[in-house]
N, C-alpha and C positions, 0 to 999 in steps of 0.2 A: 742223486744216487738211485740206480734202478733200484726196484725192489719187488720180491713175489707177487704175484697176482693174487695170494691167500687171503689175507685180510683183506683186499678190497670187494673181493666177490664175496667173503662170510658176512660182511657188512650189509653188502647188497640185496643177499637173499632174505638177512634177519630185515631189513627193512624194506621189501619188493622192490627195489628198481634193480635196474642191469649198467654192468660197466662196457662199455665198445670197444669190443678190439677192431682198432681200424691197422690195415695192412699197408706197411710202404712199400717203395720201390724203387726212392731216392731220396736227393737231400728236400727237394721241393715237399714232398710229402711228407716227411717227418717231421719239417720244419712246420708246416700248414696244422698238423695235427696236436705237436705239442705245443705251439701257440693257442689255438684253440681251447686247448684243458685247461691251461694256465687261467686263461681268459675266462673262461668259467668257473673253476675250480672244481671242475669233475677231475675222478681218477681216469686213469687212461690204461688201454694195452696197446702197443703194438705191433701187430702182426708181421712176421716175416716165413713167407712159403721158402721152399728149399728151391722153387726155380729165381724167386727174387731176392736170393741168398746169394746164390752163383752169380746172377745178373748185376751186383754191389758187388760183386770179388769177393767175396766169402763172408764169414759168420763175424772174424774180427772184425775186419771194413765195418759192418754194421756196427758191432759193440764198440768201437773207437767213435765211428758218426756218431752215436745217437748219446753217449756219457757228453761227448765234447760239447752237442745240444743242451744238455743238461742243463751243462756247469757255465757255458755260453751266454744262453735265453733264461736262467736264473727261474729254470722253473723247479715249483716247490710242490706240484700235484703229486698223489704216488704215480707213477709210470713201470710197468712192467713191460718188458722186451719177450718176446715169447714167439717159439716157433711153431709155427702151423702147417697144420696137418704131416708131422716129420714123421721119416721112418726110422726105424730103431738107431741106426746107426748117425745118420742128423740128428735125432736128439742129444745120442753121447757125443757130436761136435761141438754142440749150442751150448753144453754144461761146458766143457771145453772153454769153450771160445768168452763167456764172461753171459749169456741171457739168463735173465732171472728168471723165465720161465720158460716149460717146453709140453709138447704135446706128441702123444705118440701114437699115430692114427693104426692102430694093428687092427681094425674094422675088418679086412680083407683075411686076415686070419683066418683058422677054425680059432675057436671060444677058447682052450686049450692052449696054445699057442700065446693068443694074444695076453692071455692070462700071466704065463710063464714070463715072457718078455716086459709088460707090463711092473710085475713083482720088481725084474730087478731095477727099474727104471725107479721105483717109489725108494727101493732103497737108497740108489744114488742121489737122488734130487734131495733125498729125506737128509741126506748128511750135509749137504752144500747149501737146505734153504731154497732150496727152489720148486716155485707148485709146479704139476706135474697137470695134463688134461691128458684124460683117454678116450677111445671112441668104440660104440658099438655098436652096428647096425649103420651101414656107408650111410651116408649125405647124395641125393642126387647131383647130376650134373657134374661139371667136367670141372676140376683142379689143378694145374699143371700137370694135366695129363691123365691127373687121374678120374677114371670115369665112375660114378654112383649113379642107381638109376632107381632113388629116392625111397629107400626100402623103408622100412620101423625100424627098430629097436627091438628084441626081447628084455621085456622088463625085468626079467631072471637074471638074462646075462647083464642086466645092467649092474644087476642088485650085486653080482658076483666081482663084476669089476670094480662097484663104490667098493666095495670090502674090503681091498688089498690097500688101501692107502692111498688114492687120487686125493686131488684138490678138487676135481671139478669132473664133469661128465660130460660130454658131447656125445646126444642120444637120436639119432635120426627119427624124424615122426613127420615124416613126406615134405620134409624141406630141400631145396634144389640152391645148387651155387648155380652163379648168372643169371639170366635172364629167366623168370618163370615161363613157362607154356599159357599158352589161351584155354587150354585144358587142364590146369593144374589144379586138384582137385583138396587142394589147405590142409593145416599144417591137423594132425591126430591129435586133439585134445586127451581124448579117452584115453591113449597112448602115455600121454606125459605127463596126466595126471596118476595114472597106474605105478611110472618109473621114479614121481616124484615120493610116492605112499611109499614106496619098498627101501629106496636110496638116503629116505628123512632131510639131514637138514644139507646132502650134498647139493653146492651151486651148479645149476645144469646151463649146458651152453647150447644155442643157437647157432648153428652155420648156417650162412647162405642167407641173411638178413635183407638181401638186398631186393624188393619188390613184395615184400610180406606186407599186405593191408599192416596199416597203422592199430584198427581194432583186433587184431590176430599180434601180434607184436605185446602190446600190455596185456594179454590174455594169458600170453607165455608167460609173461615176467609174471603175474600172479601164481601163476600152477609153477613157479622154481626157477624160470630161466633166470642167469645172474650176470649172463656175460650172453654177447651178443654181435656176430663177428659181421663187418663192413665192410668190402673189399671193391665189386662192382660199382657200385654206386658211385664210390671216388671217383673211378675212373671215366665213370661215363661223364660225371658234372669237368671233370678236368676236360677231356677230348672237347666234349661242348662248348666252353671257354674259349680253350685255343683255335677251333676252328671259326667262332665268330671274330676272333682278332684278326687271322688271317684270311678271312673271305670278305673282312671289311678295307683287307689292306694296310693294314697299320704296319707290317712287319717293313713295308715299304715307303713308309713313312720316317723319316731324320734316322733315329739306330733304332728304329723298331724292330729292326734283325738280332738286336742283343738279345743274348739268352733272358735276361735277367728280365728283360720289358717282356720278349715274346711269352717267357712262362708266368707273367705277374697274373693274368686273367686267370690262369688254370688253379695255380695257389690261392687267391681269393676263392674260388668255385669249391675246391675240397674245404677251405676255413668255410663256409658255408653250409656244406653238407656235412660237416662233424657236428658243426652248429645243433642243427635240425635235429640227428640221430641222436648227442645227449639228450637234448630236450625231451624225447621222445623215449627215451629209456628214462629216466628221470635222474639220469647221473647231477645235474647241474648242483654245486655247490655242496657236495657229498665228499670232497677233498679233504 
């Protein structure tokens, strides 16, 4: 049974490590990822954007895949369903549609605004049970379209938005989704230690995890990070996978063309890199 992200990220903060929201974008990925928890016995989140929402045929298709996974693959880690980086209106689908949890990026807002919207979002999650993430201060780099271009945080507005009733905080402090720059200049300590003193024991989240030094990653998670979202990464160890299958020729090989052979390299590759990333957050066995 899905269930909030709340307890497993109050857990995480009270004891420093970070839980990984890893993002899917099919049955391949969800599958690779909630074996993996299982396998370990970390908690899990994961992640669905609102273009790989569309991309699945919508909010139920996922809430149908990922219970039937559940109830299927007999996993017993908590798992939370949650939607990423949604806007006002996808979040009220995802309550809708059966996710235990949502996220409501009003980052793009004025302060005002995000504030307002926010409130009502804490009420409705707050009556149905489901944590709630907000954001302040964009995330660089590009999300389904959406472009940040790696700003801070005010620690003010963070302090203002932990106060309405969030589960969590996603607080920009020069983090980028994709690929980092050769000039990317790491992540604000002084920053996140500033938002972590004002906001107390709220669990702060990391976007954009993907090429952040490993020594910068447990830094975070010491100064409050609790959650800590995975997305590129997947995807790059899957494409990598599959194109060594197929530039070795195998797809041409007896039914090497079946789906199931041609994606088995890429599903290993992501069970791999979820591997690493618990390991690295120190989720393992925290189930």
């Amino acid at each position: 049974m899905l269930v909030s992200a709340k307890e497993m990220l109050q857990k995480a903060h009270a004891g420093k490590y970070a839980v990984g929201q890893f993002n899917i974008n099919n049955l391949e990925w969800t599958k690779a990822i909630l074996l993996t928890a299982q396998e370990l016995g970390s908690p899990v989140i994961l992640g669905v954007s609102e273009g790989a929402g569309k991309y699945m045929c919508g909010y139920g298709t996922v809430v149908g895949m990922v219970n039937g996974m559940l109830k299927e693959l007999g996993i017993t880690v908590p798992v939370a369903l949650h939607l990423d980086h949604g806007s006002y209106e996808g979040a009220l689908a995802c309550i809708e549609a059966g996710f235990s949890s949502v996220m409501f990026d009003g980052s793009h807002y004025p302060i005002e605004e995000n504030i307002e919207k926010t409130k009502e979002l804490v009420r409705l999650t707050g009556e149905r049970g489901i944590s709630l993430e907000a954001e302040v201060g964009a995330i660089g780099g590009e999300e389904d379209g959406v472009v940040g271009g790696g700003e801070v945080a005010d620690p003010n507005e963070c302090k203002a938005i932990a106060d309405l009733g969030v589960t969590m905080l996603a607080a920009g402090i020069g983090n980028i989704h994709g690929k980092y720059p050769e000039n990317w200049a790491g992540l604000r300590f002084d920053t996140l230690a500033e938002i972590q003193k004002l906001t107390g024991d709220m669990p702060l989240v990391l976007h954009g995890g993907t090429g952040i030094p490993e020594d910068m990653i447990k830094k975070a998670i010491s100064l409050g990070v609790s959650k800590i979202n995975v997305n590129t990464e997947c995807q790059l160890s899957f494409a990598a996978a599959t194109r060594t299958y197929i530039e070795a020729g195998k797809d041409l090989q007896g039914k090497g063309f079946d789906p199931r052979k041609l994606l088995a390299p890429g599903f290993e590759a992501i069970k791999a890199t979820v591997k690493e990333k618990m390991e690295l957050f120190g989720s393992v066995g925290k189930a």
